[in-house]
C-alpha positions as CSV (number, residue, x, y, z in Angstrom):
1,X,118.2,95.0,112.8
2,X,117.7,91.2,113.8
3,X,120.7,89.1,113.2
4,X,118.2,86.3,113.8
5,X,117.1,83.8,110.6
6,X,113.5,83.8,109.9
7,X,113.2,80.1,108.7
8,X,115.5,78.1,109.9
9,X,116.0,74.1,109.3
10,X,118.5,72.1,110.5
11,X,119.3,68.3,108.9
12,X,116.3,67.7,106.7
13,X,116.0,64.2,105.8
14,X,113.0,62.4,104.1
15,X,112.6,59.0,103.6
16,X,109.7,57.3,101.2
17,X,109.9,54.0,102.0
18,X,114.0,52.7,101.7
19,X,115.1,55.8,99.7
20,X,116.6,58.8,101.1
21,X,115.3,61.4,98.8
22,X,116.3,64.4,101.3
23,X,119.5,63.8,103.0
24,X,120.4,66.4,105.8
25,X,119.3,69.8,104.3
26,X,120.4,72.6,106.7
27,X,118.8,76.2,104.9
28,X,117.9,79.9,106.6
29,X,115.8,82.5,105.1
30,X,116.8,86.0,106.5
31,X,113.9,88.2,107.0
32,X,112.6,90.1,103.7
33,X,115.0,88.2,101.4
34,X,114.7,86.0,98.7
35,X,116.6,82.4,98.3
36,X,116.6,81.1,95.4
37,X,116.7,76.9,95.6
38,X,118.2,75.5,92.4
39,X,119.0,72.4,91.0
40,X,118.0,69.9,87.8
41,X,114.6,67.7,88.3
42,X,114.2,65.4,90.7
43,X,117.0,67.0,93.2
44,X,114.8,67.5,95.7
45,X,113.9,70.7,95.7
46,X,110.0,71.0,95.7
47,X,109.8,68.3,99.1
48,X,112.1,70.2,100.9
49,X,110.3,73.0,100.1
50,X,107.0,71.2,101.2
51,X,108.6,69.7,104.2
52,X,109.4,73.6,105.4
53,X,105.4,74.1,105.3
54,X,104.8,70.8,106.6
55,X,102.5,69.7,103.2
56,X,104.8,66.7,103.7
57,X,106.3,65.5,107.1
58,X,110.5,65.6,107.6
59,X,111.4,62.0,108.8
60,X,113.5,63.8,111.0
61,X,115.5,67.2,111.4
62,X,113.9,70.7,112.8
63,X,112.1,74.2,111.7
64,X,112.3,76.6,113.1
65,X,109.9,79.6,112.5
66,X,109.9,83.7,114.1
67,X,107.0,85.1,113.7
68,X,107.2,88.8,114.0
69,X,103.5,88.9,114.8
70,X,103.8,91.1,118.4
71,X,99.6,90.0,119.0
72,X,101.1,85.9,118.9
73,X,101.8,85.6,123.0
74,X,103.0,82.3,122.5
75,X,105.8,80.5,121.7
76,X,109.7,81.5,122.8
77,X,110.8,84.7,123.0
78,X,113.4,85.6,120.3
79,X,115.2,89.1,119.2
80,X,112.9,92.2,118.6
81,X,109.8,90.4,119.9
82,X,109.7,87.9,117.7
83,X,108.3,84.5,118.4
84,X,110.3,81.1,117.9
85,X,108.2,78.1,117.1
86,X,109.4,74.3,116.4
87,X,107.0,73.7,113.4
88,X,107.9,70.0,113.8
89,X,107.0,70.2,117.3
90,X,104.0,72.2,117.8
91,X,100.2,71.0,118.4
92,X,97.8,71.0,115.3
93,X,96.3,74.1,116.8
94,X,99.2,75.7,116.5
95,X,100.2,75.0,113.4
96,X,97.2,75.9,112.1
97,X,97.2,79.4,113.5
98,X,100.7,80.0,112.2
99,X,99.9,78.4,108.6
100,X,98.3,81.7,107.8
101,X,101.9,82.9,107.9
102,X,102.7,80.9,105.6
103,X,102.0,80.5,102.0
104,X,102.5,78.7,98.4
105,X,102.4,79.8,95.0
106,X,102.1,76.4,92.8
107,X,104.0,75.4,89.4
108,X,100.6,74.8,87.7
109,X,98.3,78.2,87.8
110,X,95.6,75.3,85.8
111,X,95.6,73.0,88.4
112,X,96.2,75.2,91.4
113,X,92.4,76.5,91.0
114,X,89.2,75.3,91.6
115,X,87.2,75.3,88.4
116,X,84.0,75.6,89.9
117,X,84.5,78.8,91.9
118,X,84.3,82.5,90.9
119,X,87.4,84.4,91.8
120,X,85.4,85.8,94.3
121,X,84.8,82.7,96.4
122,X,88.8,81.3,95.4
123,X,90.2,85.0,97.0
124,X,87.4,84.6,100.0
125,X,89.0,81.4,101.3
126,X,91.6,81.9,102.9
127,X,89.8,84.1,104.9
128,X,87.3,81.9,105.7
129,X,89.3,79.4,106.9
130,X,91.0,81.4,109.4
131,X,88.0,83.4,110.3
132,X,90.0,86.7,109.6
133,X,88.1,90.0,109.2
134,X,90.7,92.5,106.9
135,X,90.3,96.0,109.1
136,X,89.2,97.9,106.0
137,X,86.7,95.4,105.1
138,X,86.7,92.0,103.0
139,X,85.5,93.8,99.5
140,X,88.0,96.4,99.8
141,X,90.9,93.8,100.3
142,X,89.6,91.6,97.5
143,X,89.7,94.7,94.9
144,X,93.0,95.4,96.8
145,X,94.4,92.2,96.1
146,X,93.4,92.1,92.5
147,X,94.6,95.6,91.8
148,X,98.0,94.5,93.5
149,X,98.7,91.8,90.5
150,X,97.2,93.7,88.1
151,X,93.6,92.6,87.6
152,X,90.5,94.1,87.0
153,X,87.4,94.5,89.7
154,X,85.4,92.2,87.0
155,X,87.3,89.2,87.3
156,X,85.8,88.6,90.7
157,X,82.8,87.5,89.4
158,X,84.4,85.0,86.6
159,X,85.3,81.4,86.9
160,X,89.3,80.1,86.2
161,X,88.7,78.5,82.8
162,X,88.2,82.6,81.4
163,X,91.5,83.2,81.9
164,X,94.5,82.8,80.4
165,X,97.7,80.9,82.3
166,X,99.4,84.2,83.3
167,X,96.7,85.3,84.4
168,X,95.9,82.3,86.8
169,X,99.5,82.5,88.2
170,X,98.5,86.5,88.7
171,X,95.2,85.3,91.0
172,X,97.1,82.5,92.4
173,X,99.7,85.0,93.7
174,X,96.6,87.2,94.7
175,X,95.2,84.0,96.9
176,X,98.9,83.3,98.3
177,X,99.3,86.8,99.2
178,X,95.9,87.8,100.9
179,X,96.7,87.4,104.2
180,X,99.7,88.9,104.1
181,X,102.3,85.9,105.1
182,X,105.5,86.4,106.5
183,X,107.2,83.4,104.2
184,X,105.8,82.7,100.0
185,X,107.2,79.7,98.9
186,X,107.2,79.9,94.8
187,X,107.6,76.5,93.7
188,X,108.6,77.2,89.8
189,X,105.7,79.9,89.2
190,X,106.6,80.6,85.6
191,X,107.5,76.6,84.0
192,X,104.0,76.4,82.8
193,X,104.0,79.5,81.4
194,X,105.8,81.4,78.3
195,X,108.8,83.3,78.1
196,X,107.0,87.0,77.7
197,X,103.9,86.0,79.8
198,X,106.5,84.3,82.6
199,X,108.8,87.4,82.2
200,X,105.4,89.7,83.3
201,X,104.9,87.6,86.2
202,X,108.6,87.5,87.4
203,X,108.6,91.5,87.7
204,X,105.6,91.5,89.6
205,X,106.8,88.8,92.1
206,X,109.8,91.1,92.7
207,X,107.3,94.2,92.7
208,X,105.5,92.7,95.5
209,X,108.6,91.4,97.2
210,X,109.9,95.0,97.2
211,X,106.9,96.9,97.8
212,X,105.9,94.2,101.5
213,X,109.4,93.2,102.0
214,X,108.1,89.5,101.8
215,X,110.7,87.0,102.4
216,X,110.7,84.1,99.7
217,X,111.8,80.9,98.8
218,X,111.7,80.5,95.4
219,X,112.3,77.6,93.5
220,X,114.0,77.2,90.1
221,X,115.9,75.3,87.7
222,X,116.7,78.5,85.9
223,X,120.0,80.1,87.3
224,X,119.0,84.0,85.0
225,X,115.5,84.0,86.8
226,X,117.4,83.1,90.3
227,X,120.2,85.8,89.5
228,X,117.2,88.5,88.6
229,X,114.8,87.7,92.0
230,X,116.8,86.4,94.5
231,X,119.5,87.7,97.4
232,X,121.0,84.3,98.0
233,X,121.4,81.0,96.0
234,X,121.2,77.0,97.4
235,X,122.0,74.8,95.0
236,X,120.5,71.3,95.4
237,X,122.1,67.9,94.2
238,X,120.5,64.8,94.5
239,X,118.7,65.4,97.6
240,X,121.4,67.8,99.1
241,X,122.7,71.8,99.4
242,X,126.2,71.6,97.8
243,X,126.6,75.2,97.3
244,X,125.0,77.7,99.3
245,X,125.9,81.7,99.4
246,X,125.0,85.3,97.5
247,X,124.8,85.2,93.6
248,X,129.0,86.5,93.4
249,X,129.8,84.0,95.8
250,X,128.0,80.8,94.1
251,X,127.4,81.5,90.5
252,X,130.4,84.1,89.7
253,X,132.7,81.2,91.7
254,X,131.1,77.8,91.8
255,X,132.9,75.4,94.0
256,X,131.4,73.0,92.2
257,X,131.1,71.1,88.7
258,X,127.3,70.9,89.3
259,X,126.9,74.8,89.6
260,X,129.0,75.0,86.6
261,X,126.6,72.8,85.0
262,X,123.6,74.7,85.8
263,X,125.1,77.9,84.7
264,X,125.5,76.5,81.0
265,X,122.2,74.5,80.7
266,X,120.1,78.2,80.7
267,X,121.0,81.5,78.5
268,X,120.3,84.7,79.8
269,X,116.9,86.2,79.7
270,X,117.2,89.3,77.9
271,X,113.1,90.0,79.2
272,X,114.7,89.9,82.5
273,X,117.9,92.2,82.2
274,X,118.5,94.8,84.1
């Protein structure tokens, strides 16, 4: 078993203009975990989560991805034939090739999809722009895909505004998912959507993370969904990690008034005991 992180960034820090709204963020993803990032509004949590997909440049700091792809024949050699990439530091063409490894799953399933294409053509994308054949064919995977989050075959030929929110978030996840990524970022997945219809998509993100042994960064200010989903808790303060560590270790024993704080502000979930 590797001992080595997945994702790995070291002293994240990004400045807009004269404020420091990202001040030295050091994380690790293990590979097939979850992390759960927490912390109120504006703490930072969505650009350093950006920043570790490059959607937004660090000013400064490193990234460090292993891509466990043995056909990749580039890059650094790392533990179990992995390959170790600087994702500050490599060419566009690079990071182009390894963005396929890396996906998103946005807060707003409305905004997240283009109104004027069928599912069909939203699901084709992403394998269009990497010019990737699936081996058992591109229809099969698209009816693959949709079965997987627990859509119909018809929906392919239907447009986003026939669908109700959870069930954008489901062909979101569907789009995020179809080239099978080694890292999903979920950036608050469920906020736009209802308790019940949120709930429904929370146990199929931890389906899927079971069922592929994706590892996950998922984003949160709700410390039940993060205890339900997630291996490992960060908690984020005003542009920092202040707490870092398994659910026991941060949430049972929170160093930290903050923690305590974001304990209190959410009740438990009873749609999400187990």
């Amino acid at each position: 078993m590797t001992t080595e992180a997945m994702l790995e960034a070291r002293d994240l820090i990004k400045d807009f203009g004269s404020k420091r709204v990202i001040d030295g963020v050091s994380l690790h993803l293990m590979r097939g975990e979850t992390l759960g990032l927490v912390g109120e509004s504006g703490s930072g949590k969505s650009t350093v989560a950006r920043m570790l997909l490059r959607l937004i440049e660090p000013t400064s700091g490193s990234i460090v991805f292993r891509n466990a792809d043995k056909s990749e024949n580039d890059g650094r050699p790392g533990e179990e034939g992995t390959r170790c990439y600087d994702l500050l530091r490599v060419s566009p063409r690079e990071m182009r090739r390894l963005r396929r490894k890396l996906s998103i799953v946005f807060q707003d399933p409305y905004a997240a999809l283009n109104p004027r294409m069928t599912i069909r053509q939203i699901l084709v994308e992403p394998f269009a722009i990497h010019n990737e054949q699936p081996p058992q064919g591109l229809g099969a995977r698209l009816n693959e895909l949709l079965a997987e989050v627990g859509l119909e075959q018809s929906a392919l030929s239907r447009y986003p505004h026939e669908f109700s929110g959870g069930q954008r978030q489901r062909i979101n996840i569907a789009r995020a998912i179809a080239l099978r990524p080694e890292l999903l970022v979920l950036d608050e997945p469920v906020s736009a959507l209802d308790v019940s219809v949120g709930a429904q998509v929370i146990n199929l993100l931890r389906d899927l993370q079971r069922r592929h042994g994706l590892t996950c960064l998922f984003i949160s200010h709700s410390m039940p969904l993060v205890r339900y989903l997630c291996h490992r808790v960060a908690v984020m303060q005003r542009g920092r990690v202040v707490e870092v560590g398994t659910w026991s270790e941060v949430c049972e024993n929170p160093r930290e008034a903050y923690t305590q704080q974001l304990l209190a502000a959410t009740p438990e979930l009873p749609a999400l005991a187990t």
